[in-house]
C-alpha positions, 0 to 999 in steps of 0.5 A: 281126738276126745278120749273123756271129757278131761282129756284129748289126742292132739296131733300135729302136722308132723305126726306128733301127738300129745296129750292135752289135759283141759281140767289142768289146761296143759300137756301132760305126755309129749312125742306120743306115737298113738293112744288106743279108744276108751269103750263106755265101761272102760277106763283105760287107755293104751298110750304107746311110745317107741318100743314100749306101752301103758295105760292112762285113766282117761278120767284122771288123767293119770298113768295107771299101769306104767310103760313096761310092755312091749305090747299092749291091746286094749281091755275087754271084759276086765281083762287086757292082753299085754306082750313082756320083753321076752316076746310072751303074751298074757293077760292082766287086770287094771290093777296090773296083776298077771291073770293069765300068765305070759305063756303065748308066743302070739307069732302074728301080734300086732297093733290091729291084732284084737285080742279081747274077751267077748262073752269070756272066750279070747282068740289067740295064736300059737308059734307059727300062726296058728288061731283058736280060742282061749278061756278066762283061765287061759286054757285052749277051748278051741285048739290053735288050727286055724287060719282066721277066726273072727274075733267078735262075735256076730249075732253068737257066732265066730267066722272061722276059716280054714285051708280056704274053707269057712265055718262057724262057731258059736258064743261058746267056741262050740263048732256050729258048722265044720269049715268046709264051705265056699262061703258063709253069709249071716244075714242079720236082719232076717236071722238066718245064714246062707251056706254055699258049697262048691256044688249047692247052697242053701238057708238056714235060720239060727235054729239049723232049720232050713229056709230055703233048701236050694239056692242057685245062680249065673241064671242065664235064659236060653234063647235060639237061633230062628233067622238068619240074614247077610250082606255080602257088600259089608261082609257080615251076618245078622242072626235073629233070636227068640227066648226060649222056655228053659234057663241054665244055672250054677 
């Protein structure tokens, strides 16, 4: 895996990884457990041992922020969630200075759990598993009530849901649509979402306007018996429809 151009992830059969530095043309850290990608405006990478986490800058091939973490997720907008001994998580800077200070018990952090900044809104979760959305200072714009919140943002909205029901969010954590529908489908292409309830659906664009006001499906065509015919030597019956005018929906 080519994290720069100076340096690379090679793994082995066994599942050993190493840290290849081509400038210096040797191995730098050995029995990697896994290293994180690097976006186009970062610098830092997540190097990860048994029970411990850094970064290492992928351009100089140096450890930035030493192995001190218990956890540690990727930076976004400046800023990298970090898990201490305790079990507490914060957010700190590249310079390894607490932003947001190690106050989130984060029950359900992971290594696939993105806790990153987009447009300075982060979601985060309580002690029993609870999302909602934090701020740059750390403060809950979005109280933790939720099951799932959508971490990145589509088109400047979040996917949210709760007790089975979807809702949506926008850029800055405002709530769009309250989480009571069957299913929410933003059609990017078009701008536009579909909204469905247990009973009806519709269309709107972006705006809130209404596109298309009632949506149906399960269409069936209805059709009607007009003959009927039988074999008494092989035993059945054979009846002969035609289509009718009238179609039945959900």
């Amino acid at each position: 895996k080519q994290l720069s151009e100076r340096l690379e992830v090679h793994e082995y059969s066994d599942g050993i990884k190493r840290l290849y530095d081509k400038q210096k043309e040797k191995y730098i850290m050995d029995d990697v457990c896994w290293v994180s990608n690097v976006s186009d405006d970062d610098t830092l990478a997540v190097v990860a041992f048994p029970g411990k986490r850094g970064y290492i800058n992928v351009h100089t091939a140096e450890m930035a922020i030493d192995l001190q973490y218990k956890s540690a997720w990727v930076f976004s907008e400046g800023l990298a969630a970090v898990r201490n001994h305790e079990g507490k998580v914060g957010f700190i800077n590249n310079k390894n200075e607490v932003v947001i200070p190690f106050k989130f018990d984060a029950k359900n952090a992971g290594i696939t759990t993105p806790y990153v900044f987009k447009s300075g809104y982060s979601f985060m979760s309580d002690s029993v598993g609870h999302l909602g959305i934090i701020d740059r200072e750390g403060n809950w714009v979005v109280e933790p009530a939720y099951d799932y919140i959508e971490p990145y943002l589509v088109d400047g909205f979040r996917l949210v849901i709760k007790d089975g029901r979807y809702g949506l969010l926008d850029s800055a954590s405002n709530v769009v649509y309250e989480p009571i529908y069957q299913s929410i489908l933003l059609e990017e292409d078009q701008d536009r979402i579909t909204l469905i309830t247990d009973t009806a659906g519709c269309i709107v664009d972006y705006s809130g306007k209404v596109v298309v006001p009632f949506l149906y499906e399960d269409v069936e065509v209805l059709g009607y018996p007009i003959s009927m015919s039988s074999s008494e030597e092989n035993g059945y019956y054979h009846i002969e429809s035609a289509v009718s005018d009238y179609a039945k929906y959900r």
